[in-house]
N, C-alpha and C positions, 0 to 999 in steps of 0.2 A: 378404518377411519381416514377420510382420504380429505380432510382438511388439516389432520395433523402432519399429512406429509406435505399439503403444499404450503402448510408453516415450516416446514424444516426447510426447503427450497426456497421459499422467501429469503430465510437465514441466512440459507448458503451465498445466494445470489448478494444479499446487503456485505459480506462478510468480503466477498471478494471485492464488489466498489469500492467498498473502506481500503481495503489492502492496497486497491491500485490508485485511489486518491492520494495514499500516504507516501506511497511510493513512489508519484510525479511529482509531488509536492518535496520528497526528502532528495531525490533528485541531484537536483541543483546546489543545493548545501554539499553534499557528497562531494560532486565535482570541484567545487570552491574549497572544500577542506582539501581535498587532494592537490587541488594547484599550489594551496598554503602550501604543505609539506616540500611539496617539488621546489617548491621555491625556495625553502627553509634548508633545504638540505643541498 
């Protein structure tokens, strides 16, 4: 079946955008919470 694998690839490929949208997008919050702290302490 060689449209159920290039569904699982589709998957794969959507799965890691998500990851790395989420993860340029959380980014910045990270850095900003860490400056909080540095600054807090």
């Amino acid at each position: 079946m060689p449209y159920l694998s290039l569904f699982f690839t589709n998957i794969t490929c959507l799965c890691s955008f998500s990851f790395v949208f989420i993860v340029t997008n959380l980014l910045p919050t990270l850095f900003r919470l860490i400056f909080f702290v540095c600054n807090v302490v």
